[in-house]
C-alpha positions as CSV (number, residue, x, y, z in Angstrom):
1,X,-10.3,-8.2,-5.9
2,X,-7.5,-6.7,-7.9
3,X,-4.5,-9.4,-8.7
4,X,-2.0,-7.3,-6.6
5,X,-3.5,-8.2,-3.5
6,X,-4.1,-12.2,-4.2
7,X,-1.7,-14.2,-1.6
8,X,-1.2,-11.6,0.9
9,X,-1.9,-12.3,4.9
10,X,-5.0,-10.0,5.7
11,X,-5.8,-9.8,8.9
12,X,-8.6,-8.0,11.5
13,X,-7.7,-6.3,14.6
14,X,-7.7,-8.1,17.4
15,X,-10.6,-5.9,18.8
16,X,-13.0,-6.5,15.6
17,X,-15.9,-9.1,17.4
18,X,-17.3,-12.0,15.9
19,X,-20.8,-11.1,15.4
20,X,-20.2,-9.6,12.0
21,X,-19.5,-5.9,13.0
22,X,-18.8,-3.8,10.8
23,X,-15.1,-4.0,10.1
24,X,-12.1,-4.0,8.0
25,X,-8.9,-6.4,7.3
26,X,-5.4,-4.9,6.2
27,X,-2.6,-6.7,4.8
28,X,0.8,-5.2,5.1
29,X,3.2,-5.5,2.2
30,X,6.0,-3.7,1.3
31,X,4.5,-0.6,-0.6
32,X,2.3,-0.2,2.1
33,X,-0.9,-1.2,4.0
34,X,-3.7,-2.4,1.8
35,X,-7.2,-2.0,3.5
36,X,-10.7,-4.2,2.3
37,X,-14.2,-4.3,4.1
38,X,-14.3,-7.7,5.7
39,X,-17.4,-8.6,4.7
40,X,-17.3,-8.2,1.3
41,X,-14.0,-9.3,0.3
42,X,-14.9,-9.1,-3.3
43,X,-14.8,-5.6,-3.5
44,X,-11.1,-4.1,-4.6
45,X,-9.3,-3.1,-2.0
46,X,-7.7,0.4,-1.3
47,X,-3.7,1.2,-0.5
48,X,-2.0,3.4,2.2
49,X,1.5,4.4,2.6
50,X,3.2,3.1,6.0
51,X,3.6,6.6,7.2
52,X,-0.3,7.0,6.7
53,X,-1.4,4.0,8.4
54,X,1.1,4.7,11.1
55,X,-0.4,7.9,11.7
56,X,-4.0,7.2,11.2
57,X,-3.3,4.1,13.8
58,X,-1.8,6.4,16.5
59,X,-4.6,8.7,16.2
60,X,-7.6,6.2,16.7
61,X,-5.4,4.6,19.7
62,X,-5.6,8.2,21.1
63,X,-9.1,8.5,20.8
């Protein structure tokens, strides 16, 4: 995991289930929305912009 994204408050969404699903975790921070495979947390995580994630968000609540 890259240094910039040590301390922040990852989280999953609240309708990720327990039995090891495929999911991810995000951390919002102030340049944006960094995203990580949950089950791996090893593996360097990726950044979004806020206006990305806001739109990718609203899209998969339309769905």
């Amino acid at each position: 995991m890259s240094s910039g994204t040590t301390g922040l408050a990852w989280f999953k969404s609240s309708y990720s289930g327990t039995q090891g699903d495929d999911c991810v975790e995000v951390a919002i921070a102030e340049q944006g929305v960094h995203v990580r495979d949950s089950k791996d947390v090893g593996r360097p995580a990726f950044l979004v912009g806020r206006e990305v994630w806001s739109r990718f968000a609203g899209f998969v609540a339309d769905a």
